[in-house]
C-alpha positions as CSV (number, residue, x, y, z in Angstrom):
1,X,158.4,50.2,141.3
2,X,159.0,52.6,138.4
3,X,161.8,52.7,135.9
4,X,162.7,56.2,134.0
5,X,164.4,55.5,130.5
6,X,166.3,58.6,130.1
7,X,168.1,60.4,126.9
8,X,169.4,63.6,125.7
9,X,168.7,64.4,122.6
10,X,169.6,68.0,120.7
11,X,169.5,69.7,124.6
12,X,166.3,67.9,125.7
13,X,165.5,65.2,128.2
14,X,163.0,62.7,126.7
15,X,161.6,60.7,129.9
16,X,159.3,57.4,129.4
17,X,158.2,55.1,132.1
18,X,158.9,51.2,131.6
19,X,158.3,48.5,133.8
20,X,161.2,47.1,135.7
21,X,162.9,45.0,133.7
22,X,161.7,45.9,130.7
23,X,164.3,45.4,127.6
24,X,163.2,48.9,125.4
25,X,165.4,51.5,124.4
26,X,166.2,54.5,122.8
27,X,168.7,55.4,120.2
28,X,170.6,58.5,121.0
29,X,173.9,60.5,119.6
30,X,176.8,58.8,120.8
31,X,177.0,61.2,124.2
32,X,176.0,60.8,126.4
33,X,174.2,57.6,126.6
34,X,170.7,57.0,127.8
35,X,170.4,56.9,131.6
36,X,167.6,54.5,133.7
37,X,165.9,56.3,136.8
38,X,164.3,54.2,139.5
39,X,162.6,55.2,142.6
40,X,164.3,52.1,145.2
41,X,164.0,52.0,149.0
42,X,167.3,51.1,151.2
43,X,166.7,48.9,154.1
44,X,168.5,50.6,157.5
45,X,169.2,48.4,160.2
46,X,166.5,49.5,163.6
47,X,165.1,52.5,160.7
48,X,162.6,53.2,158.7
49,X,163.2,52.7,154.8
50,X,165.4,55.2,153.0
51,X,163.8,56.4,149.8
52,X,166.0,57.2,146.9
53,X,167.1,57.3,143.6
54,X,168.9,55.3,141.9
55,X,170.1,56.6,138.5
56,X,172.1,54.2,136.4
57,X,173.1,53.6,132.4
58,X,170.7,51.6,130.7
59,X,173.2,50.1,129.4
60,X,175.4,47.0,131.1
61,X,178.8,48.4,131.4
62,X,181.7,46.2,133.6
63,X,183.3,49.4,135.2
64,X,181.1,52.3,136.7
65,X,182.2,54.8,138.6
66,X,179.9,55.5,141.7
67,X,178.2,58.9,143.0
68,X,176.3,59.9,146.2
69,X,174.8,62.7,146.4
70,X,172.9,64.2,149.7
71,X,170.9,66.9,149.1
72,X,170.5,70.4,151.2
73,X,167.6,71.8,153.6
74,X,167.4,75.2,152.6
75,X,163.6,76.1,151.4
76,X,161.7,76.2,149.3
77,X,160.5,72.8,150.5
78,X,160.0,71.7,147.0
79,X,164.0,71.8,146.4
80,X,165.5,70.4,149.7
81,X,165.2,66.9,149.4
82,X,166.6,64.0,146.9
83,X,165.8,66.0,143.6
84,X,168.5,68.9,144.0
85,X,171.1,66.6,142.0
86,X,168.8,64.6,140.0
87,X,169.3,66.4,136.2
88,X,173.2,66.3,138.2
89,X,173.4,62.7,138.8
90,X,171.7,61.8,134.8
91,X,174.7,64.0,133.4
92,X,177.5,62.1,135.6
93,X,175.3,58.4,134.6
94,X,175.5,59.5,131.2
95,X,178.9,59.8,131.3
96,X,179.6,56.0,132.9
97,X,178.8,56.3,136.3
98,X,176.2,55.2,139.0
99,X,174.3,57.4,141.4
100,X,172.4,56.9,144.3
101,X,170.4,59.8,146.2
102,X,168.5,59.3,148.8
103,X,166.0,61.4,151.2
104,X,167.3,63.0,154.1
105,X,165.4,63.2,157.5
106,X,167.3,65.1,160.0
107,X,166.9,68.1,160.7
108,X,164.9,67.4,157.5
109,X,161.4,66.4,159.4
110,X,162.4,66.8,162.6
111,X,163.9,69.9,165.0
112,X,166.8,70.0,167.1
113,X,165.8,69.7,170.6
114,X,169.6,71.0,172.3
115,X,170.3,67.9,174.2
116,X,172.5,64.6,173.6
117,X,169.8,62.8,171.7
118,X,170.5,65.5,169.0
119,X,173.7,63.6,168.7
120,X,172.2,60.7,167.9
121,X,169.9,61.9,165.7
122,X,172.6,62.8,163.8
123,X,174.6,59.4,163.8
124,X,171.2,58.0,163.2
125,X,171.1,59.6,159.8
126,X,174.5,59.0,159.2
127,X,173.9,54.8,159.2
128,X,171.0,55.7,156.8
129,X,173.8,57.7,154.7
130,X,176.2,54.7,155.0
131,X,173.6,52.5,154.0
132,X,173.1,54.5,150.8
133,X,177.0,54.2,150.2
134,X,177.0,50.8,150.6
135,X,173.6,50.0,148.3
136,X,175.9,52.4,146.0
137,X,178.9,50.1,145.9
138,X,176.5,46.8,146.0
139,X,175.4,48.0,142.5
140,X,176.4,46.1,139.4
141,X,179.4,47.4,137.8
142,X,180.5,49.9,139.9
143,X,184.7,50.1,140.9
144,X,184.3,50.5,145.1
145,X,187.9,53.2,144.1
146,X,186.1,55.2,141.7
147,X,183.0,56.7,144.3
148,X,182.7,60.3,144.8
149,X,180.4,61.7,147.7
150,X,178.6,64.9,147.0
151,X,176.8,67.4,149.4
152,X,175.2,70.4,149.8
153,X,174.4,72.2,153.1
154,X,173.6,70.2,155.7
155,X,174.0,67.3,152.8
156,X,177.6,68.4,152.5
157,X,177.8,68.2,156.3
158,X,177.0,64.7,156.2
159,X,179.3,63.9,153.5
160,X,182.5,65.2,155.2
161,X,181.7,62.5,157.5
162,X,181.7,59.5,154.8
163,X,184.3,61.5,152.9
164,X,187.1,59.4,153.9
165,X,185.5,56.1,152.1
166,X,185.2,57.5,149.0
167,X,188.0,59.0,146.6
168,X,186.1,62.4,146.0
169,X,183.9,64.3,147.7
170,X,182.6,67.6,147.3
171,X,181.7,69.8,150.4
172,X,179.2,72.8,148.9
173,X,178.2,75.8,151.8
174,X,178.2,73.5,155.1
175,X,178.6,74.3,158.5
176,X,181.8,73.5,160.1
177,X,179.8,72.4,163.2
178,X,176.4,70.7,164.0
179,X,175.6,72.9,166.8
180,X,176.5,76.4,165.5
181,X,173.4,76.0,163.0
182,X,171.2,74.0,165.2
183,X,171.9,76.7,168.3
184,X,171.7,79.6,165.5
185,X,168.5,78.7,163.6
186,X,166.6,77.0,166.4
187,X,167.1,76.6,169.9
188,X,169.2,80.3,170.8
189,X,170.8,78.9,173.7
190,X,172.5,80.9,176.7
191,X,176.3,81.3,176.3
192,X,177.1,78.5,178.8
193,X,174.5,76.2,177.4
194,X,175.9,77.0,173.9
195,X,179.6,75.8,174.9
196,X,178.1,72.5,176.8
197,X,176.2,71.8,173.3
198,X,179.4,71.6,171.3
199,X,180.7,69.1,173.5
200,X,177.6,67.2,172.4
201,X,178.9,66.6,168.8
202,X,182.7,65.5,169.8
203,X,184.1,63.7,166.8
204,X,180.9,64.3,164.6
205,X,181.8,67.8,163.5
206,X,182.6,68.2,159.7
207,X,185.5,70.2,160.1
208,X,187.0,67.6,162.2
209,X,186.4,65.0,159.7
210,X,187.1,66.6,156.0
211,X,190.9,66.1,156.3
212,X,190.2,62.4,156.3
213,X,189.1,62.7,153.2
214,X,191.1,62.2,149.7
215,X,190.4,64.2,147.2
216,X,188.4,67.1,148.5
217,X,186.4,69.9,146.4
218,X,184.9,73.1,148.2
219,X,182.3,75.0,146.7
220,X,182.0,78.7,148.8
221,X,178.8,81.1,147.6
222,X,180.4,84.8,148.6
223,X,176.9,86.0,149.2
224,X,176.2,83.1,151.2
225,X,174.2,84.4,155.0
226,X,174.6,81.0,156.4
227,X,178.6,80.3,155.7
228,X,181.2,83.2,156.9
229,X,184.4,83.7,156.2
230,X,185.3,81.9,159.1
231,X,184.1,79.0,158.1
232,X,185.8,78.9,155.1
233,X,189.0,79.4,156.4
234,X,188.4,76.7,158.8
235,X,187.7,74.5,156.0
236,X,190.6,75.2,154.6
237,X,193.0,74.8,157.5
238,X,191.6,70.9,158.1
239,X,192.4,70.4,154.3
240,X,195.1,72.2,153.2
241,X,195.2,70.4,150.2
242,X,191.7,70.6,148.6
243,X,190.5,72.5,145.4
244,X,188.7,75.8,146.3
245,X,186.3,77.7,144.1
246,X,183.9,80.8,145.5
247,X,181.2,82.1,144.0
248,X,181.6,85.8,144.8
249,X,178.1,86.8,143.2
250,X,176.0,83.7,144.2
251,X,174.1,83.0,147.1
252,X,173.8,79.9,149.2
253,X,172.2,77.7,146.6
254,X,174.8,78.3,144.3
255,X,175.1,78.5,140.6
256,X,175.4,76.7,137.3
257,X,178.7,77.5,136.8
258,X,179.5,75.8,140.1
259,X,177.2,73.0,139.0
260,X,179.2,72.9,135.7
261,X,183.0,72.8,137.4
262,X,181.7,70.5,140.1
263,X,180.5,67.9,137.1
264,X,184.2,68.4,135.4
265,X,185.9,67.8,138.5
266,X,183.9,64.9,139.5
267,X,184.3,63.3,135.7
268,X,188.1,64.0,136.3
269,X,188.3,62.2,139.4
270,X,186.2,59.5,138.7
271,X,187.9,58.7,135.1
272,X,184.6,59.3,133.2
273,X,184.6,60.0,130.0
């Protein structure tokens, strides 16, 4: 196992590997503190091992907020997996909190197929998500009412479902149902077929789900091809009460400045400093 010693330092990242448990550190201004990085595999009860990161202060601190974040599919391959919030998750650990952020499999590494064992597929990578939440909470430190679940995409998807344990969460360009992108983007099933599928994912479907949720933060992209209007305004109707920002001149990845008010309202929720 490998341990990242991370600090900022005049805008850059300075990055040195240590063994685990090793005592080193470095000096740095006063914020934001240096930050530890290690790669850590989450056992999943009848699953393989979830890879992910766990991103920490170095520094022993008695009350740590907690972050999850669950990362989105969109290609290029090299982006859509457990690095999209890395640099995102050093900022918020820098600040006094813990994040965990593992790798995703479904639809991830494996296709919809348009029957009810896409259902479980899905719940199946939901007890892999609740297994990184609870890893999350197990960690040293960390105040089980000061977690905030973040997600993009089908990530975000995912979260609305875990929402409600958590006292954020942040829902950035998801699908208000499972099968509307799973029908849309691979199987193009007949009309009938189509309606039948929706009935697979009763209960499952994020927009059922995010008004369980506490605190809720959507992120829109206005030139986003996968999320219509629609969608939004469905968001909005299950959660009357969350924050909304849209992006008009982004696309579906989003932005920095949505990165940068997604930090702030995180920091604000969580009571970091």
């Amino acid at each position: 196992m490998k341990r990242f010693l991370i600090a900022t330092v005049a805008g850059a990242l300075i990055l040195g590997v240590t063994a685990a448990g090793a005592s080193s550190a470095v000096q740095t201004r006063q914020a934001p503190e240096p930050v530890v990085v290690t790669d850590i595999q989450i056992p999943v009860a009848g699953q393989a091992p979830v890879t992910a990161y766990l991103v920490r202060p170095a520094k022993h601190h008695k009350h740590l907020a907690g972050a999850l974040y669950l990362h989105w599919f969109e290609p290029p391959a090299s982006t859509q997996n457990r690095t999209e919030f890395l640099s995102e998750a050093i900022a918020l650990a820098g600040r006094g909190a813990v994040a965990v952020l593992p790798q995703l499999t479904f639809p991830w590494e494996g296709d919809p197929v348009g029957d009810r064992t896409d259902r479980t597929k899905v719940t199946n990578q939901l007890k892999a998500v609740e297994a990184a939440y609870g890893t999350l909470l197990r960690q040293d430190g960390v105040d089980a009412w000061r977690t905030a679940v973040i997600g993009h995409d089908y990530g975000a998807m995912y979260a609305s479902l875990l929402g409600k344990r958590a006292h954020a969460l942040v829902f950035m360009a998801g699908d208000a149902t499972w099968a509307n992108w799973f029908d849309t983007f691979w199987l193009g099933l007949p009309a009938d077929q189509a309606v039948a599928y929706r009935k697979v994912f009763t209960g499952l479907d994020p927009v059922d789900n995010v008004g369980k949720a506490h605190d809720v933060y959507f992120q829109w992209a206005g030139r986003d091809r996968f999320v219509t209007p629609e969608v939004r305004a469905a968001f909005s109707a299950a959660k009357p009460s969350a924050k909304v920002s849209l992006y008009e001149n982004t696309d579906h990845f989003l932005d920095q400045p949505a990165k940068d008010d997604r930090l702030a309202w995180v920091s604000t929720e969580l009571g970091l400093r």
